[in-house]
N, C-alpha and C positions, 0 to 999 in steps of 0.2 A: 504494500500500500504506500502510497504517496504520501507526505509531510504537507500540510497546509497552513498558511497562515492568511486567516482571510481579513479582510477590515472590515466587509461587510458580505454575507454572502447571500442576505435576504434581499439585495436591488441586482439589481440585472445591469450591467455595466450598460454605460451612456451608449448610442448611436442618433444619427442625424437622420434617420430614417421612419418612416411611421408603417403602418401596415401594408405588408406584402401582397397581390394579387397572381404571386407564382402557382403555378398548376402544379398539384400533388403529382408523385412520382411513385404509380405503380410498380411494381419488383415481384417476380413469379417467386414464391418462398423457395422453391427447390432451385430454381435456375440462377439465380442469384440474390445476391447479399448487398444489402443497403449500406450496412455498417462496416467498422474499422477488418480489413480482409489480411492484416498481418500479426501478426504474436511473435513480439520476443519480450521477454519477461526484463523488467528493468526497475530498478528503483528509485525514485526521484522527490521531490521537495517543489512546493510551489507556494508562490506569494501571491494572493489578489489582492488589487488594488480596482476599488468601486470608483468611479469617476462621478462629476454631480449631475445630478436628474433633472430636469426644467418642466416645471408645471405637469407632469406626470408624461410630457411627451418623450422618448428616446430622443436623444441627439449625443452626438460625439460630442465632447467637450471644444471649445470655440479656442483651446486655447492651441487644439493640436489645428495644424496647418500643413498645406500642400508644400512641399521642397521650395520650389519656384513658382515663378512664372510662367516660365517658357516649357520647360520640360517635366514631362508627369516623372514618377519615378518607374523604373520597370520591373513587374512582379512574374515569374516565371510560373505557369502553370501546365497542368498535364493536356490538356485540349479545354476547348468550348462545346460543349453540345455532344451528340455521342452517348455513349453508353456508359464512359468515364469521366469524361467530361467536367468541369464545371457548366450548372445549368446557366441556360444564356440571360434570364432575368439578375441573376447574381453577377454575370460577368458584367452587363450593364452598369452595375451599381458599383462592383471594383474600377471600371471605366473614366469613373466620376473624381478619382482619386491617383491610379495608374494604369500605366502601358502594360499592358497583356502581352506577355509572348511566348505561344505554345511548344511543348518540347517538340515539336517538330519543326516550331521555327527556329528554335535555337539551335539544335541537330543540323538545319540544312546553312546556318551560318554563323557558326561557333565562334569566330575570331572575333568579329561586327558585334555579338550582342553577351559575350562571357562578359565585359567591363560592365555592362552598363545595368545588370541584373543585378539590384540588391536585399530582394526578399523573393522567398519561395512560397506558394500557398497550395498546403496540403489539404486534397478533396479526397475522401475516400479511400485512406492510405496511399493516395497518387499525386507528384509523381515520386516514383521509391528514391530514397535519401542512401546515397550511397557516398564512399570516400571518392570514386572516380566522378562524381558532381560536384561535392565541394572542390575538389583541386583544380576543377574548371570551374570555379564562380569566385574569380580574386578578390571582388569589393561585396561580397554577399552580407549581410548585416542577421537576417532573423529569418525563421520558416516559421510561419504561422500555421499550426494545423488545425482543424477544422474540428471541434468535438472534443473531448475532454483526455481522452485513452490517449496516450502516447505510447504504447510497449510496441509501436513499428518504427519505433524511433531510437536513433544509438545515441541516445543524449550525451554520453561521454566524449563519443567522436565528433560530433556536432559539437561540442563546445571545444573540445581543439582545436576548429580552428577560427575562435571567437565569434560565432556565428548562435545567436539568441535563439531560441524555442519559444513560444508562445501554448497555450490552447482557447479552449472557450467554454470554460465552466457553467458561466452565468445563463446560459443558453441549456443547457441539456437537460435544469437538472426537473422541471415541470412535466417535461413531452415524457422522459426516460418514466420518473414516478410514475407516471398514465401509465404505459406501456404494461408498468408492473403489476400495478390493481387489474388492465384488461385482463392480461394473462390468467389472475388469481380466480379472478370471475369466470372467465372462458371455461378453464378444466373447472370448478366446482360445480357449474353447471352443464357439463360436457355440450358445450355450445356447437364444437366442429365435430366431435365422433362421428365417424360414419358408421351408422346401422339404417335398417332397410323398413324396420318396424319400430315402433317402440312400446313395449312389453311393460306391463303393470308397474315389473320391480327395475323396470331402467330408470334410474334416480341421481340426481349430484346430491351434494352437500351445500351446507348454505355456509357463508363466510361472516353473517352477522354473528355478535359474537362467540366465532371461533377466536381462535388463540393464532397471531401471528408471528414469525419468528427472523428478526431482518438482523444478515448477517451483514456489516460494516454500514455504520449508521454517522456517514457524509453528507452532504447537503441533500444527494439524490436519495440516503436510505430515510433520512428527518424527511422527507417530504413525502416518503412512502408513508411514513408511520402518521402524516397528519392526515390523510386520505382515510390510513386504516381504522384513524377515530371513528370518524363519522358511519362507518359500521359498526360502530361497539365493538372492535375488537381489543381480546387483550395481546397488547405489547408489549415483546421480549426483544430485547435487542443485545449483540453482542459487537463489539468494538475495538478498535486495539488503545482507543485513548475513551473514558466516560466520558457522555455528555453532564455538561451542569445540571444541578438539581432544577433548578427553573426549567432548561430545555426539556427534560425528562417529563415534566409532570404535566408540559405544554400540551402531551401531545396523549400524556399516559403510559409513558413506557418504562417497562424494568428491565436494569442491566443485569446480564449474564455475564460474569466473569468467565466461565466456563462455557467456550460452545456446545461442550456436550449438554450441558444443562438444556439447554434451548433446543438441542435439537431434540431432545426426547420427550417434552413439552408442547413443541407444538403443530399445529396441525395444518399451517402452510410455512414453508423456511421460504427466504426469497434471499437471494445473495445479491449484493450489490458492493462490491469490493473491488477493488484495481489490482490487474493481473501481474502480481511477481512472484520473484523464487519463493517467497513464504508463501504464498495464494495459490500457488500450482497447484492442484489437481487434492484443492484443498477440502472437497466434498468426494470421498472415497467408501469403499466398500465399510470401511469402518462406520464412519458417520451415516452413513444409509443405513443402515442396520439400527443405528441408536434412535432414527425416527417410526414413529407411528405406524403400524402398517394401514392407518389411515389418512396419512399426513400427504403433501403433495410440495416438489419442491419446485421453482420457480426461478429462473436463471435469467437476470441482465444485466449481467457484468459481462465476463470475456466465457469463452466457449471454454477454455484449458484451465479453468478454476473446478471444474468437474471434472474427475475419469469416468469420462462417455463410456467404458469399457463395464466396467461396475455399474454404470446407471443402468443400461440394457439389462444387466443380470436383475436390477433390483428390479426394475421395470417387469419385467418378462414372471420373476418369483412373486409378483406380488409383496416383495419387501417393503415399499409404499403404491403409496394409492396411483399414483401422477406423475406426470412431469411438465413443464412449461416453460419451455425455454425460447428466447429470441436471439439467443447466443451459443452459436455450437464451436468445434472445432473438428476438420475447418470448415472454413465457410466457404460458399455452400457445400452441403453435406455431398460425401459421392451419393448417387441415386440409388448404390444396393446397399447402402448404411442399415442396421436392423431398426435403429430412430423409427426409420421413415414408415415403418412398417406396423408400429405398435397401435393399437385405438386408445394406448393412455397417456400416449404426449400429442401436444400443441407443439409446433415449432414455428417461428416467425422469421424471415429473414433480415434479423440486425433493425430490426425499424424504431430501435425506442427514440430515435430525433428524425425519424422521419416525418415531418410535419412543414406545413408549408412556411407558419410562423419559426419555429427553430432553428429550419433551414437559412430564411433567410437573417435570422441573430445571430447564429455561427457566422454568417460574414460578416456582419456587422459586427463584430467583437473581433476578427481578424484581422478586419481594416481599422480599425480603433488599436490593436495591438501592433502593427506596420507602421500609422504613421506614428507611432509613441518613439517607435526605436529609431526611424530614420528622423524623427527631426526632436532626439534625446533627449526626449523626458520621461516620465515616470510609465512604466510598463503595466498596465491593467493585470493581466492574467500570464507572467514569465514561468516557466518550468525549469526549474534546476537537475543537473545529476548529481546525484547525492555524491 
């Protein structure tokens, strides 16, 4: 898990932007994957900083400013439009700010446009951040990525060669918490199962107060658990640092010191944690075993936070009820995965910021975090390597 120190992490960092009219972006759950489509396990440290808000409207702060005059500055991206793409209502709004120039245009005239590149913007884990990019991008300043998850990211090697990291906290962490209650709701009332009839004793479970169990409790898992009030449910959380007593009692939740404790208490776990070497394949045959065999678990954090390997078995033995995940590993699943075959998982492809509002605040907190570094001031949302 990542180190945070936030100032404020109840406002959504400033943009000069108001409501987006971008068209949602459908994604075949099996054919591909909405969300971060790399995993390397890494451990990092992050500072927000909240910018000021004007009359409840977003706007970038007045104080951050274009380079020049004359010349935008140039942000290197993977394409426009396309399947990878950055979508083309976003690239507009980057437009407004900087010169666009896609890896193909830079591929087809590397000499002309390596100087003039000083920020990278990561869409989609694209374009892939390697040593042989940095050593052709002499005057690169920052890679802004798009989302919160960094582990596609070698943050050690990126900061060798002084080149800043950014993400976009403030954006994810409302869509993701939806995402998580859908999920909870979806399998309790097996919303998607396919059956052909439905027989007296085909039945869910209700979620008003059951017992909910959120393992890493960060802005996105606090914001699961205010959701899960408003169902009555009771709240367990486990954490690697306690929330204060105020926040705890905000929302109603008690700390587990012990994950086992929670996991054998209650009757949905939902993991919401950042993927590294401690978080690896941190829900295993062991902990499946210590839940319910009526419990159902719940996955939107990274895919390799689970051994998919163990889940199937638990899956398959009726060791729990469920599973609901919008996060596998990897992504997308191969199509003879056993997953895909079970009638007691949901699987979603990566969509917890898939939203047209999120979508377009992920830029907007990237281009808030570009022009901070290029014209040196204080960075909203910087990533450290530990």
């Amino acid at each position: 898990m990542f180190r945070s120190k936030a100032s404020s992490l109840s406002k959504l960092i400033p943009s000069m932007f108001g409501q987006s009219n971008l068209a949602y972006k459908f994604i075949h759950p099996v054919i591909a994957s909405h969300g971060h489509c790399c995993h390397r396990s890494v451990i990092y440290k992050q500072r927000y900083r909240t910018l000021h808000l004007s009359a409840g409207r977003r706007t970038i702060s007045t104080r951050t400013k274009v380079m020049s005059e004359g010349e935008l500055p140039s942000v290197l991206i993977l394409d426009i439009g396309g399947t990878h793409g950055v979508l083309e209502d976003l690239a507009e709004l980057f437009k407004k700010h900087f010169h666009l120039i896609t890896m193909k245009e830079f591929l087809g005239n590397k000499e002309e446009m390596r100087k003039k590149i000083q920020s990278v913007f990561v869409f989609e884990c694209r374009p892939t951040i390697d040593r042989e990019l940095l050593e052709s991008l002499p005057n690169l300043k920052i890679i802004a990525n798009s989302g919160v998850g960094v582990d596609h990211l070698d943050l050690k090697m990126i900061s060798s060669f002084g080149v800043k990291v950014t993400n976009t906290p403030h954006a994810v962490a409302d869509p993701t918490a939806d995402i998580g209650m859908a999920l909870m709701l979806a399998s309790a009332r097996r919303l998607v199962e396919d059956t052909k009839y439905f027989a007296v004793d085909w039945l869910g479970v209700e979620v008003t107060r059951a017992t909910l169990g959120i393992i890493g409790m960060g802005s996105i898992g606090y914001k699961v658990a205010q959701r899960a009030r408003a169902f009555n449910m009771r709240i367990l959380y486990h954490n690697r640092n306690r929330r204060r007593k105020e926040e705890e009692e905000a929302v109603g939740a008690h700390y587990c010191a012990k994950m086992e404790d929670l996991l054998q208490q209650s009757d949905f776990v939902m993991l919401v944690v950042n993927l590294t070497p401690e978080t690896h394949k941190l829900i295993g045959k062991k902990e499946l075993g210590l839940m319910k065999p009526t419990a159902t678990l719940i996955n939107i954090s990274r895919g390799a936070v689970i051994d998919q390997d163990a889940l199937v078995e638990a899956l398959q033995n009726k060791v729990i009820r469920a599973a609901a995940l919008d996060v596998t590993y990897p992504e997308p699943l191969p199509r003879d995965h056993p997953l895909l075959n079970l009638n007691n998982v949901i699987i979603t492809p990566h969509i917890g910021t898939a939203t047209v509002q999120a979508i377009r605040m992920m830029a907007e907190e990237a281009i808030a975090n570009m022009l901070a570094v290029l014209n040196d001031q204080p960075i909203p949302s910087e990533v450290f390597p530990k």
